[in-house]
ZAMARGU-4260 file (C-alpha; in steps of 0.2 Angstrom, whole numbers, plus 5000, padded with zeros to 4 digits):
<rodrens>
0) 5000/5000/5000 | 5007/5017/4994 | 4998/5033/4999 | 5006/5049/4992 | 5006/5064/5005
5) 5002/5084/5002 | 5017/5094/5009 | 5005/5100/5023 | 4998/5081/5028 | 5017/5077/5029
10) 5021/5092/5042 | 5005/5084/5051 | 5013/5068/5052 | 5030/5075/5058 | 5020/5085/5073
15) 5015/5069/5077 | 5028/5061/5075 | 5039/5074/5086 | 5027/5072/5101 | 5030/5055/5103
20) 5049/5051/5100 | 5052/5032/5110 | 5067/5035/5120 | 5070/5015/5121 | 5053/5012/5125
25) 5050/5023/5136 | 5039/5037/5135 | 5046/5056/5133 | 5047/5070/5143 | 5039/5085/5138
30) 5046/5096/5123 | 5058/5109/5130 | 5072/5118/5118 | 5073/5130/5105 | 5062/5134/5092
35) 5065/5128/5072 | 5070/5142/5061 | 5067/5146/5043 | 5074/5132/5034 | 5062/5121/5043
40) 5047/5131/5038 | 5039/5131/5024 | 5047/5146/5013 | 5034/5154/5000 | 5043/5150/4982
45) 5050/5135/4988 | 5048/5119/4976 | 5038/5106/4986 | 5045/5089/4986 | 5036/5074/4986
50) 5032/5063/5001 | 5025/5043/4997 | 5021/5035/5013 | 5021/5013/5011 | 5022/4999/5021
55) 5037/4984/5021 | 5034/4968/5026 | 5045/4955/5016 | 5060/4955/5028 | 5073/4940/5028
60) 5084/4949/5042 | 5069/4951/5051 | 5057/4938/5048 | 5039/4942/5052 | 5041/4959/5051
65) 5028/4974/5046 | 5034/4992/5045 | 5028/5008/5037 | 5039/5020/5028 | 5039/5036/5020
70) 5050/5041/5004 | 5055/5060/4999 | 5057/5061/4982 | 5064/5081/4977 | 5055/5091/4964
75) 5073/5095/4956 | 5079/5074/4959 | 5089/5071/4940 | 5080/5053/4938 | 5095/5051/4926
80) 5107/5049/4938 | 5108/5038/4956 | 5103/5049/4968 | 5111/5055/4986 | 5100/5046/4999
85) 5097/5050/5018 | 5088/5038/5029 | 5079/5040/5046 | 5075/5029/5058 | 5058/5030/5068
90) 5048/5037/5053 | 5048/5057/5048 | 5060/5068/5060 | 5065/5084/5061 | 5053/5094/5048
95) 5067/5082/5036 | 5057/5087/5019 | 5055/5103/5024 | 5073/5107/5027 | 5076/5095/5011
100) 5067/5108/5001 | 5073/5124/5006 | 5092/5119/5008 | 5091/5110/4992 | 5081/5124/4984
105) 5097/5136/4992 | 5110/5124/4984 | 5118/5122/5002 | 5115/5103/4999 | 5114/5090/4984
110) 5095/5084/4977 | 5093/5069/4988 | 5079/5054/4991 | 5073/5054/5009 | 5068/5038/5015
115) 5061/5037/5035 | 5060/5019/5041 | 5050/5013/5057 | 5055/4998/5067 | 5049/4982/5063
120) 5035/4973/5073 | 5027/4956/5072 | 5009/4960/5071 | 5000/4949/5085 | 4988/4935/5081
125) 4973/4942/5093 | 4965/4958/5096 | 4969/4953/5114 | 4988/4951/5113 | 5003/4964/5108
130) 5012/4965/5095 | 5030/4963/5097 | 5041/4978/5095 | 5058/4976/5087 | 5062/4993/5090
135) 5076/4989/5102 | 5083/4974/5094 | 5084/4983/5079 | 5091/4999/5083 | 5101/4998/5100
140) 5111/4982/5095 | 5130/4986/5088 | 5130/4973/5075 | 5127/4973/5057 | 5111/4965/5057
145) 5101/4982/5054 | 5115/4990/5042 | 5111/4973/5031 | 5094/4978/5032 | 5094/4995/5024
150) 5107/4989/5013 | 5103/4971/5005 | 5082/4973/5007 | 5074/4992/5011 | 5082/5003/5000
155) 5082/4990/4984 | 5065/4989/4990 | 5061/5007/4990 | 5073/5009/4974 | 5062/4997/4965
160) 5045/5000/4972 | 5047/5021/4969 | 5057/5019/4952 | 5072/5026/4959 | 5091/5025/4956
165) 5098/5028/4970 | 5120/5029/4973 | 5129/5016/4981 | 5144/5028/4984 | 5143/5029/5004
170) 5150/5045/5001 | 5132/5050/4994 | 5123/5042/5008 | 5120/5047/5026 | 5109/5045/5040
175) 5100/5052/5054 | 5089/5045/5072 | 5083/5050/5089 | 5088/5040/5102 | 5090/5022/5101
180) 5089/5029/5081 | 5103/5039/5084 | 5115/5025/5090 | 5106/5013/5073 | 5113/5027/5063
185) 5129/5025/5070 | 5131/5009/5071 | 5126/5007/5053 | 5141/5018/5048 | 5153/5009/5058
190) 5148/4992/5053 | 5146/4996/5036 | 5157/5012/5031 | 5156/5006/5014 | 5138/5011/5013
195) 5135/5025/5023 | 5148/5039/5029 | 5135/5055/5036 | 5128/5051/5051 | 5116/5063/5063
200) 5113/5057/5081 | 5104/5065/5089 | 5100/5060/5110 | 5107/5041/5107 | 5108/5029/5118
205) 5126/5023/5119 | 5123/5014/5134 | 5119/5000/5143 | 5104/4992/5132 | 5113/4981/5119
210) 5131/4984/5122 | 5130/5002/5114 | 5140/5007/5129 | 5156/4997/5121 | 5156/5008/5107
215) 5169/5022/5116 | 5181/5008/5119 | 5179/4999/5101 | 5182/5019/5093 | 5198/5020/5103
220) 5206/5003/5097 | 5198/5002/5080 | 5209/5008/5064 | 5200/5025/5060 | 5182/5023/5047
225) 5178/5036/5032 | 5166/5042/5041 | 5159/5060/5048 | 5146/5061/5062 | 5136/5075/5071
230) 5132/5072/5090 | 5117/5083/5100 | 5113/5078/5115 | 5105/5089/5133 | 5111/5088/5151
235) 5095/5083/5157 | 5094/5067/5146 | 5090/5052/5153 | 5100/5043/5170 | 5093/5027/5174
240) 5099/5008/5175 | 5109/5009/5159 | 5118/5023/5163 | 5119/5042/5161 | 5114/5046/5144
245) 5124/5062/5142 | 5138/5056/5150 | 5139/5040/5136 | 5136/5054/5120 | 5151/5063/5129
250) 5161/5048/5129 | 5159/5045/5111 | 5163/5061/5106 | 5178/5061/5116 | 5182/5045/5107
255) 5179/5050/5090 | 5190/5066/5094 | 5202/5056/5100 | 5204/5044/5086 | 5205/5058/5072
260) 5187/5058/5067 | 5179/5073/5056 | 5165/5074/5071 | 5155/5093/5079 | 5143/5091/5093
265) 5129/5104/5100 | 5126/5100/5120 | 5110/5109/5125 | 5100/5109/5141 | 5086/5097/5136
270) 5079/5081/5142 | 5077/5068/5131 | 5065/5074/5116 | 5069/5079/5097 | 5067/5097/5099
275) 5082/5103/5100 | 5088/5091/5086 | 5073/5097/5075 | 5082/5116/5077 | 5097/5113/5073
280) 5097/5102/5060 | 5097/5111/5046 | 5115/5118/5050 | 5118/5100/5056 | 5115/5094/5037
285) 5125/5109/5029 | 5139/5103/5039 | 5137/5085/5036 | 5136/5090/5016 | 5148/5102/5013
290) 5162/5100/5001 | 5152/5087/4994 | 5157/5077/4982 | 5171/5077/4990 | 5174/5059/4997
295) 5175/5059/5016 | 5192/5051/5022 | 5197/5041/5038 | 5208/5054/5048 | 5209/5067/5036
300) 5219/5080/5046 | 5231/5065/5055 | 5223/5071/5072 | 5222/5052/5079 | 5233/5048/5096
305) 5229/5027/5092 | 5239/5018/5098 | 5234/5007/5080 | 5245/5021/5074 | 5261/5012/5081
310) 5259/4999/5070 | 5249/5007/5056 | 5258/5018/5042 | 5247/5033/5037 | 5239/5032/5020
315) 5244/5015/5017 | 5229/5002/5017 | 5224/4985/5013 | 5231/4978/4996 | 5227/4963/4987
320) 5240/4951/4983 | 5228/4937/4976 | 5210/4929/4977 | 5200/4915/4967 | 5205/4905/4980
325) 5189/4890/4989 | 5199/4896/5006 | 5216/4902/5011 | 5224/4898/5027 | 5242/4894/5037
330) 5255/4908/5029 | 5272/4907/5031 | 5284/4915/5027 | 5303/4911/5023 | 5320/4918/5025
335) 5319/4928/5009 | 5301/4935/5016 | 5291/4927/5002 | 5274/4921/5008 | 5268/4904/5007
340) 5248/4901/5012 | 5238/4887/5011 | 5222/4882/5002 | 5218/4865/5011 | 5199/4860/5003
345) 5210/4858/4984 | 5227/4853/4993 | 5236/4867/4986 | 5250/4879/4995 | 5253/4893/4985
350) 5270/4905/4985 | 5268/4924/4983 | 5286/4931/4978 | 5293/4947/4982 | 5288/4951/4965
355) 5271/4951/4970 | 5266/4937/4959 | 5255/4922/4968 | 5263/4903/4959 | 5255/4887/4965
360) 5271/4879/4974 | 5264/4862/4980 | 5249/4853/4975 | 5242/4834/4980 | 5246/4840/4999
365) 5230/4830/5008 | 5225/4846/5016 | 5237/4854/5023 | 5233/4867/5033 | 5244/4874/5047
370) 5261/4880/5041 | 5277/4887/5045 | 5296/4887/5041 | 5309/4879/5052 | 5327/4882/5055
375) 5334/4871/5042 | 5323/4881/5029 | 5308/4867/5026 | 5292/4873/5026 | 5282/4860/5039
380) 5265/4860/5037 | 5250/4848/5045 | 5241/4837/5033 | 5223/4834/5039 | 5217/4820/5028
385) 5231/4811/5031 | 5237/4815/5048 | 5252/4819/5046 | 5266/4833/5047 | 5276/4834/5033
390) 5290/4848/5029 | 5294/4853/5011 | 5310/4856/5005 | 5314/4872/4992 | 5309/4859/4976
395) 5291/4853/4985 | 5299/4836/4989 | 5291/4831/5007 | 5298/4822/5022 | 5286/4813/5034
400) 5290/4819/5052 | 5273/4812/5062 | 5258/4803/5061 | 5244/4801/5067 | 5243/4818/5072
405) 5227/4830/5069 | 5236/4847/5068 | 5225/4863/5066 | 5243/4876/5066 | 5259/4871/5071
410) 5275/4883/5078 | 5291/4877/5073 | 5308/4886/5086 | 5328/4889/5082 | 5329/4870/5089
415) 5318/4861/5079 | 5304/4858/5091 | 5287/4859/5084 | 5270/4863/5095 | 5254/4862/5087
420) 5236/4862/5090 | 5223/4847/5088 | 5208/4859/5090 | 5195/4845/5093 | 5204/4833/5105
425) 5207/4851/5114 | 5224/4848/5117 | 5242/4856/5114 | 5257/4842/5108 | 5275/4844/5108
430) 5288/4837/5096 | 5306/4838/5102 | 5316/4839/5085 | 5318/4820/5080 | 5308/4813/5092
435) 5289/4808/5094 | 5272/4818/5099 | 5268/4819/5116 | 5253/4829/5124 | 5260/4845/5135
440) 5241/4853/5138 | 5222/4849/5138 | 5206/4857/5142 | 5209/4874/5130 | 5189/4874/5122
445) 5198/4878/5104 | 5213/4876/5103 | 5219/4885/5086 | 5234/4897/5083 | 5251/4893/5092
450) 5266/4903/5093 | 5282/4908/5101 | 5287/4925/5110 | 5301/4933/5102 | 5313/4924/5117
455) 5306/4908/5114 | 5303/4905/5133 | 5283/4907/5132 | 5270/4899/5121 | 5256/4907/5115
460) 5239/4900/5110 | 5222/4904/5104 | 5206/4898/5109 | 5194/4901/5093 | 5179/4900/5105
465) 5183/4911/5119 | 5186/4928/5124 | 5205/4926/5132 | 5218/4915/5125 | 5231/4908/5132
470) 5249/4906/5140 | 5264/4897/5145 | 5280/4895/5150 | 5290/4883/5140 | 5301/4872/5151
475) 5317/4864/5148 | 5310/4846/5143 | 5298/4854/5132 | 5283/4855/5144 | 5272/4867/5148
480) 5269/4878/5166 | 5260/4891/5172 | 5244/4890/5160 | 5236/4905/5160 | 5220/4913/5151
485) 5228/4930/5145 | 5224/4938/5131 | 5209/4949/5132 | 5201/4949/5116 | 5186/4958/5111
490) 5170/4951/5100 | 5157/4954/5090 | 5141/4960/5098 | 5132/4944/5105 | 5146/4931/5099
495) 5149/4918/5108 | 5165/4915/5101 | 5180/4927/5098 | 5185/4917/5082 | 5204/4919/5087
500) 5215/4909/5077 | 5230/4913/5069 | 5245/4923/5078 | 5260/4932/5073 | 5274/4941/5086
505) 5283/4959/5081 | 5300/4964/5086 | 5293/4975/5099 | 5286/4959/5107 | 5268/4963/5102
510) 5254/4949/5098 | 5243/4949/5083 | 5229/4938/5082 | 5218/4936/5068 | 5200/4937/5077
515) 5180/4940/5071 | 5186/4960/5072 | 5200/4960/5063 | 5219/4957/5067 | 5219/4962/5086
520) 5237/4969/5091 | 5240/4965/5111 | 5255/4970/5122 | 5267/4957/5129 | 5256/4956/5147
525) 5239/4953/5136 | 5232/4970/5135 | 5224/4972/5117 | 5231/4992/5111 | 5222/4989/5094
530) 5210/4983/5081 | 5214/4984/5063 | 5197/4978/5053 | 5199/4966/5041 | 5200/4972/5022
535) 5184/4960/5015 | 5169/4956/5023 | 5174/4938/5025 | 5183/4930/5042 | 5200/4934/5045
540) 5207/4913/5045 | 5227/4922/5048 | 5239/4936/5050 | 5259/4934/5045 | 5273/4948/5044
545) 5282/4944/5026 | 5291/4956/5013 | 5310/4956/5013 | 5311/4967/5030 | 5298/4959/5037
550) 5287/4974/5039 | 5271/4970/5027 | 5255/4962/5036 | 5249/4947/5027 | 5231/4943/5030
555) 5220/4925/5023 | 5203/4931/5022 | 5191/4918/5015 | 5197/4918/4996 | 5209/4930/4996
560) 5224/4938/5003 | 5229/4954/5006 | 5244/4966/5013 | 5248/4981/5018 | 5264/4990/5023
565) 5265/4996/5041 | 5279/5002/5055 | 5285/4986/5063 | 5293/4971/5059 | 5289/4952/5062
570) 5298/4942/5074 | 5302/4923/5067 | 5305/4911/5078 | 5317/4901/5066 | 5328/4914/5070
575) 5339/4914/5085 | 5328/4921/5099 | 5331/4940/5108 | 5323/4947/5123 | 5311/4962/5117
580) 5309/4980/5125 | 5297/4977/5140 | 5279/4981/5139 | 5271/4998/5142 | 5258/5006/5151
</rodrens>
């Protein structure tokens, strides 16, 4: 059902709409605030946009799902060509066509689509049941699950249903919400930078609801996004069991400012209602739209003090090295710095020279998964259909070294000795060089990535399904003490596993682990100091230093792998071990 709106019925519906903004399912305050001026009213000689309102109820994401939208469609839109798009959470805001129509008339922004979106709700089966509300599920949670929303079904949807061509350049696209709103505008940027990068926030609730009160910590860590935001909030705002609302919008900004982001903010005396966003948010969408076209870049002035800028180089990002791959695992890298990375399902491990160009090195290779080079320059690697460890020599001829082993990755020292991980029997073995498998740990709930610190005295290991990997103290037989859960890694919002799994050391003594996030960079005392996201949108599987001095960051992700050039430089533990700088604070 579409139902197409005079300029007048639309301003009745945003009144309406004003008066009864949800504050996380609460209900509002009264309106205090400043008053709207000019651009939000309407302006004689204005050209009047048109307003479609419509309902959606074909949601995948959201199964069972009904909700109505509306779609602003500019008298002066160039059907020609895709079309900028802002959306809006919670329906019509902010006078939002009438501001479209007087700043667009004015040239202060590009033509653009409008489309406002209410939550979902499962409509209940009686008159004498509720429905159920989706509102904060959909908007206060910090995962993806909403950005997939607007991006895979509601604006194809309106796109197709409205006739429009709308840009998929996230530089063209932004978007705006109140309260639980605002942090689902946000979150949709973060998660999804590739798809939106304007964001208006206005009273949001980055607080204790569904892990929105994470998001200051995750900006501090995180590599920098393309991505420019506009914060209002009110000293009165909400202070309840989820914390103090004003305080958390303060925090983010602090954090945005912090980590080099192009953010402004307007602090008012309000509690928690839509006026004072509804006054200011025509200057608020001038200052998210200037200089367009211009694309909006990650860090722009080089204002971030991350500490992801200790191992990051400035300007220099993920590259491809090569894809077309079913999956890529286990690189390893030799004494020339070329790249070696498996593709167990087709029992390949290909060879990426320091040419740049990707060869297939071995082939027939029963799944081998985990690798890495050892002292005497063989590549050992763990066959999983045969269960075997097996170490190639520089013309892909193999020598057996165990059997009836189930390796997930291995580690390989200046002596010889191999660890690896049988991720389902949970346990750790140890291989003295020449000798036979023995068990040295048990009870880790994944067991996956396993390496040495840059002295070779402690042992690191990953635990794919928990939040803190683990360490120990190698002894002289080979053995391991002094097990301890250590490294503190952060997940995905409502994971259950932190999906750490392979591992790489620096020179400074730092630990990368490839996790749900992205490679996570930790101190030598466990401490994670940052978060660099992965380059596709697949599951990091590893992270390797390579390149001839070591300072390139290799990752496999799904079918491909990429690089990029950074500060510091890998630590190899075929090499004779040294004692790294200690840890800071």
């Amino acid at each position: 059902m579409m139902t197409s709106l005079t300029r007048a019925a639309a301003i009745a519906v945003l009144t309406a709409a004003l008066a009864t903004v949800p504050a996380a399912q609460t209900t509002p305050p009264p309106q205090t605030g400043p008053a709207p001026g000019p651009d939000s009213q309407v302006q004689p000689g204005t050209p009047a946009g048109e307003v479609i309102k419509a309902e959606f109820a074909e949601s995948k994401i959201y199964p069972g799902t009904w909700r109505e939208y509306w779609v602003y469609i500019p008298k002066q839109l160039d059907r020609s060509k895709p079309a900028p798009v802002m959306v809006f959470q919670d329906g019509l805001q902010y006078n939002a066509p009438v501001v479209f129509d007087n700043l667009i008339h004015k040239k202060a922004i590009p033509p653009m689509v409008g489309v406002f979106v209410m939550h979902g709700r499962v409509r209940a089966p009686a008159a004498d049941a509720l429905d159920r509300m989706n509102r904060s599920l959909e908007y206060d949670a910090v995962s993806d699950e909403y950005a997939r929303f607007l991006v895979d079904e509601m604006l194809p949807h309106v796109a197709k249903t409205h006739g429009l061509t709308l840009s998929s350049d996230p530089n063209d696209r932004a978007i705006a919400g109140n309260s639980s709103g605002a942090i689902a505008a946000f979150v949709a940027a973060w998660q999804r930078p590739d798809a939106f990068r304007r964001v208006f926030s206005a009273i949001g609730t980055y607080v204790g609801l569904r892990g929105g009160n994470t998001l200051p910590l995750l900006i501090r860590k995180t590599e920098p996004k393309p991505i420019r935001i506009f914060l209002q909030d009110g000293r009165n705002d909400q202070n309840n069991y989820t914390g103090s609302w004003f305080i958390a919008n303060q925090d983010v900004l602090a954090a945005l400012e912090f980590s080099g982001y192009d953010v402004n903010h307007e602090w008012g005396d309000g509690e928690h209602n839509s006026r004072h966003a509804t006054a200011l948010f025509p200057d608020a969408l001038k200052w998210l739209w200037r200089d367009w076209p211009a694309p909006i870049k990650a860090n722009a002035e080089g204002k971030s003090r991350q500490d992801v800028y200790q191992t990051l180089l400035p300007g220099e990002g993920w590259q491809l090295v090569s894809e077309g791959y079913r999956n890529t695992d286990g690189p390893a890298v030799n004494d020339k710095g070329e790249l070696f990375f498996s593709e167990p399902s087709v029992s390949r491990i290909h060879k990426v020279g320091l040419d740049g160009k990707t060869t297939v090195f071995a082939e027939n290779t029963s799944g081998v998964n985990g690798m890495m080079f050892g002292p005497d320059g063989r590549l050992y690697g763990g066959a999983t259909r045969t269960k075997q460890i097996v170490a190639y020599d520089a013309a892909g001829a193999t020598t057996l070294i165990a059997e009836n082993v189930t390796v997930n990755d291995l580690a390989v020292n200046v002596k010889g000795d191999i660890y690896f991980t049988d991720s389902p029997a949970k346990k750790v073995w140890y291989i003295p060089k020449g000798g036979q498998p023995r068990v040295v740990d048990e009870g880790i709930e994944y067991p996956n990535g396993v390496m040495f610190s840059p002295d070779q005295t402690l042992l690191y290991v990953s635990d794919h399904a928990a939040q803190l990997s683990w360490t120990f103290q190698i002894q002289p037989d080979g053995s391991l003490a002094h097990k301890q859960r250590y490294f503190y890694v952060h997940m995905p919002d409502a994971a259950t596993r932190s999906g750490a799994d392979g591992m790489v050391a620096d020179t400074n003594g730092s630990v990368y682990i490839a996790t749900f996030l992205g490679v996570q960079v930790f101190d030598q005392i466990g401490k994670c100091h940052a978060i660099i996201p992965p380059p596709g949108r697949g599951s990091l599987s590893s992270v390797k230093f390579g390149g001839a001095n070591l300072d390139e960051l290799y990752v496999t992700n799904g079918g491909q792998v990429f690089k990029r050039k950074v500060k510091t430089k890998g630590a190899v533990s075929w090499r004779p071990p040294f004692k790294p700088p200690p840890p800071r604070l």
